[in-house]
LOZAMAR-44059 format. One record per residue (C-alpha): residue in one letter; x, z negated, y negated. Coordinates in steps of 0.001 Angstrom, whole numbers, padded with zeros to 6 digits, always signed. Last residue first. Layout:
AXZY
...
//
This chain:
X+018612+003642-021496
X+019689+000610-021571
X+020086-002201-018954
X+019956-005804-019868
X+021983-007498-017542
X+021667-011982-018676
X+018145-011669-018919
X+017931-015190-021559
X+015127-017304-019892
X+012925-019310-021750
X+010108-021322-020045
X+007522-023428-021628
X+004272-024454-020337
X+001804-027429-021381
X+001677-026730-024578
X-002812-025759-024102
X-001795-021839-024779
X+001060-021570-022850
X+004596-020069-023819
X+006491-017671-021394
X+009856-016260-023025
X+011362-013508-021757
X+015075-012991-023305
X+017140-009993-024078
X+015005-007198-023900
X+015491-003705-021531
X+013632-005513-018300
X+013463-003820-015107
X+015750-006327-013792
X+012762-008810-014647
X+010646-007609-012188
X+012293-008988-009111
X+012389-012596-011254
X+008484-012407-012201
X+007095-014234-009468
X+010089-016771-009300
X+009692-017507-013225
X+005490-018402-012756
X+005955-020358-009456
X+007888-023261-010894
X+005291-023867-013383
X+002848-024504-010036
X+005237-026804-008422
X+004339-029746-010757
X+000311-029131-009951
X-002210-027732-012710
X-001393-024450-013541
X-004404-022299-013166
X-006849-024263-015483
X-004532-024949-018824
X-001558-022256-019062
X-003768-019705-020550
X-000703-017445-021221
X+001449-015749-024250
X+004186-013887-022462
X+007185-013268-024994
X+009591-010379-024794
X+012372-010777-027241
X+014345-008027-028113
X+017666-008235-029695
X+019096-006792-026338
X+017189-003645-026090
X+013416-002432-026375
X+013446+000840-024325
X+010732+000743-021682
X+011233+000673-017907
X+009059-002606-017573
X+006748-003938-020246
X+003842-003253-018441
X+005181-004876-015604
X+005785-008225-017302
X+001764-008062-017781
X+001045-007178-014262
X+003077-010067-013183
X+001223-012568-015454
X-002104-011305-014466
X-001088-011515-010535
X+000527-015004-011412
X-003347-015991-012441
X-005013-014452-009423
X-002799-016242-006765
X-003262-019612-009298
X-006871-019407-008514
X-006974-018807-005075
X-004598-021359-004329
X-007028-023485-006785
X-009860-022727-004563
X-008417-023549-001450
X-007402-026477-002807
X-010858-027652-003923
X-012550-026246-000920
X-010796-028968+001027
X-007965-027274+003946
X-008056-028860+007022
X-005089-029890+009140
//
């Protein structure tokens, strides 16, 4: 099996974008907000996710992180309307 530079490139790509995603949702981490907060991840959803599976990728990434979460919801919205995912943290730990 060979691998086209194309792919490999956008494997590279989307590696870099979830990286910027994840580091964002760890900012956020192991702060006080509480349940009526909504935590919303503005992102340039236009090169990087370009396949089906690719949106998929974006909620797994951040799951492990998401326990560190005091909001109620995190909401990812993309700039070019292509990506949409709520999801309502269903523990939301305070502190």
């Amino acid at each position: 099996m060979t691998v086209t530079p194309e792919a490999a490139s956008h494997t590279e790509t989307l590696e870099n974008y979830l990286l910027l995603i994840e580091t964002a949702v760890r900012g956020k981490t192991n702060k006080k907000y509480g349940p009526n907060f909504i935590f919303l991840v503005a992102v340039d959803d236009y090169y990087a996710l370009i396949q089906d599976y690719d949106w998929q990728l974006v909620p797994k990434r951040v799951q492990p992180l998401t326990q560190h979460l005091d909001v109620g919801r995190i909401v990812f919205v993309g700039y070019a309307e292509r990506l949409f995912l709520s999801q309502y943290l269903s523990v939301v730990k305070s502190k």
